[in-house]
C-alpha positions in Angstrom: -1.7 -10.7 31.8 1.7 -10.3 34.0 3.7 -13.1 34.5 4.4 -14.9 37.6 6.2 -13.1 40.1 6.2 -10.1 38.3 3.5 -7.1 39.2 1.3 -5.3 37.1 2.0 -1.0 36.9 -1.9 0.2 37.1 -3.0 3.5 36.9 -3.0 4.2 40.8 0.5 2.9 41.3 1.6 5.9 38.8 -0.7 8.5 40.8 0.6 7.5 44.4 3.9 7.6 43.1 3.4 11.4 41.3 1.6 12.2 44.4 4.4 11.1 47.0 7.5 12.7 44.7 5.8 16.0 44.8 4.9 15.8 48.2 7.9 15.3 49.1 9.7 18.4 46.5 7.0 20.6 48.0 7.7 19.3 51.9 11.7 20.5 51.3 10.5 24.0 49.6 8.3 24.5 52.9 10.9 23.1 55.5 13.9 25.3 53.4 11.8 28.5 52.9 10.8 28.5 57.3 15.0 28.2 57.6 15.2 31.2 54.7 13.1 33.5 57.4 13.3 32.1 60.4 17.0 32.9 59.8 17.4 36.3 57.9 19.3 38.7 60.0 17.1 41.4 58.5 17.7 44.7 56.5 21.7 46.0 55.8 20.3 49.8 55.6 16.8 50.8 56.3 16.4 53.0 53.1 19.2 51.8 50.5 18.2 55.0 48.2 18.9 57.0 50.8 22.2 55.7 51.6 23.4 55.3 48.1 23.5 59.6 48.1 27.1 59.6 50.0 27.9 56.2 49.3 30.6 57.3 46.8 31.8 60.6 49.1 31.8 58.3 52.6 33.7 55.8 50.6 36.6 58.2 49.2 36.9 59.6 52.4 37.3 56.3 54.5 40.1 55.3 51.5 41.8 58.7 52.1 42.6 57.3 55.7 44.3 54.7 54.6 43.1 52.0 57.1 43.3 48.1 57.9 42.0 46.2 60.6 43.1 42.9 60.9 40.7 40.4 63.7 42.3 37.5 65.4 40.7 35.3 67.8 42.7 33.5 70.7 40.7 30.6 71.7 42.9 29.8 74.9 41.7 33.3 76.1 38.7 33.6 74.8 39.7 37.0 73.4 39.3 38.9 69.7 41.7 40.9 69.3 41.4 43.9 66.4 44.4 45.7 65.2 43.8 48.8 63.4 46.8 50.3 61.4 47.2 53.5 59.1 48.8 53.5 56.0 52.4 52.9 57.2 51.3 50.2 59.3 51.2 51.8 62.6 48.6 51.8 65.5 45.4 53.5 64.8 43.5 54.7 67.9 39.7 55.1 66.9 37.1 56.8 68.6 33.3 55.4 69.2 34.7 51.6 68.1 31.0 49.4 67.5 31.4 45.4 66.7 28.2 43.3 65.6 30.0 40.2 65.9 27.8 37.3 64.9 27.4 33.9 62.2 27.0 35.0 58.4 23.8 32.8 58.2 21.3 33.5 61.7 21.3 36.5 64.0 20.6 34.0 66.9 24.3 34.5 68.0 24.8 38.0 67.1 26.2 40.1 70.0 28.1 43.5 70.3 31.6 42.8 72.7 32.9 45.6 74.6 36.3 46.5 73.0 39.5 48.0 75.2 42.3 49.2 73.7 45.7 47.8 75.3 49.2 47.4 73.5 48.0 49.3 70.2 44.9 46.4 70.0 41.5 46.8 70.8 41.1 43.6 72.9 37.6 42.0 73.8 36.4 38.7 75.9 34.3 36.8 73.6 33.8 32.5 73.6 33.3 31.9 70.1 32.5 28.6 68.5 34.4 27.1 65.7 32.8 27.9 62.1 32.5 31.2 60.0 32.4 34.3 61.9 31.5 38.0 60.6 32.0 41.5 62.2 30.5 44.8 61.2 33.3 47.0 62.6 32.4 50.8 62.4 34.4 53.7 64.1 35.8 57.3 63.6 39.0 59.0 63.0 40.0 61.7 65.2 38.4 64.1 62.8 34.7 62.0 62.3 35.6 60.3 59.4 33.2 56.8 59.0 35.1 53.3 58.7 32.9 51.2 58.3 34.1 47.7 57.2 32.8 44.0 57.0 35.8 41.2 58.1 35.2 37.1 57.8 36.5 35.7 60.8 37.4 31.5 61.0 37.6 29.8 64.1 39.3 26.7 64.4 38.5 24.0 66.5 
C-alpha cells in the first residue's frame, strides 16, 4: 500500500516510459539520418580506384610547381579574391582556372564564380554569408600541369 500523497510505480508506468525514451532516441536517429542525405554533396571522384593510379605522379608533379594560392573575401565588395604565387612568391598566371565555391556541410549553396585576373589576382563577385566556406580550385600551368587544391575559407560577420 503507498502512502498518502505518494504514487504507486506499476508495471505500465515502466512500459510507457521505455516506450516514450525510445521513441524519442529513434525519432532523433530518423530526423538526423534525412539531414545526413538530404545534405551530402555527393561523390569526391566517381571511381576512387581509378583515380588512385596517378594519384602519387599527379601529386609530384603539382609539388614540382611549387604553388600557393591564398583566397580572401572582401565583404564591402562582395569580391573573393585568389592570389596564386610560385615558389618565390611571385604572380602565377593559370590557365582554365575552375572554383566550386560552396558550405563544407550542403551543396544547396554551391556555385562556380567566374574568375578575372586583374593586378596579379584572380578577382570574382560573389555575396557570401558569414560561416565556413570551401573552394575546390583546379587549374593548369602553362605546360598542363593539374593543381588541384581544397582551401577553408571564414567569413566574418
Amino acid at each position: 500500500m503507498a502512502e498518502a500523497g505518494v504514487r504507486e510505480i506499476k508495471g505500465w508506468h515502466v512500459l510507457a516510459f521505455t516506450v516514450a525514451a525510445f521513441g524519442v532516441i529513434i525519432a532523433v536517429n530518423l530526423v538526423m539520418a534525412y539531414k545526413a542525405i538530404s545534405t551530402f554533396p555527393g561523390l569526391e571522384v566517381e571511381n576512387s580506384y581509378v583515380a588512385s593510379q596517378t594519384f602519387d605522379a599527379d601529386r609530384k608533379a603539382q609539388e614540382a610547381l611549387g604553388w600557393t594560392v591564398a583566397p580572401q573575401y572582401d565583404g564591402a565588395k562582395d569580391e573573393l579574391v585568389l592570389a596564386f604565387a610560385d615558389k618565390a612568391g611571385k604572380p602565377v598566371v593559370v590557365e582554365g582556372l575552375q572554383v566550386l565555391l560552396g558550405r563544407v556541410t550542403e551543396a544547396r549553396e554551391d556555385s562556380t564564380p567566374q574568375f578575372i585576373y586583374e593586378g596579379g589576382v584572380y578577382v570574382a563577385k560573389v555575396a557570401l554569408h558569414t560561416g565556413k566556406w570551401m573552394l575546390h580550385v583546379t587549374a593548369h600551368s602553362g605546360d598542363g600541369v593539374l593543381f588541384q587544391q581544397r582551401l577553408n575559407l571564414f567569413v566574418k560577420g
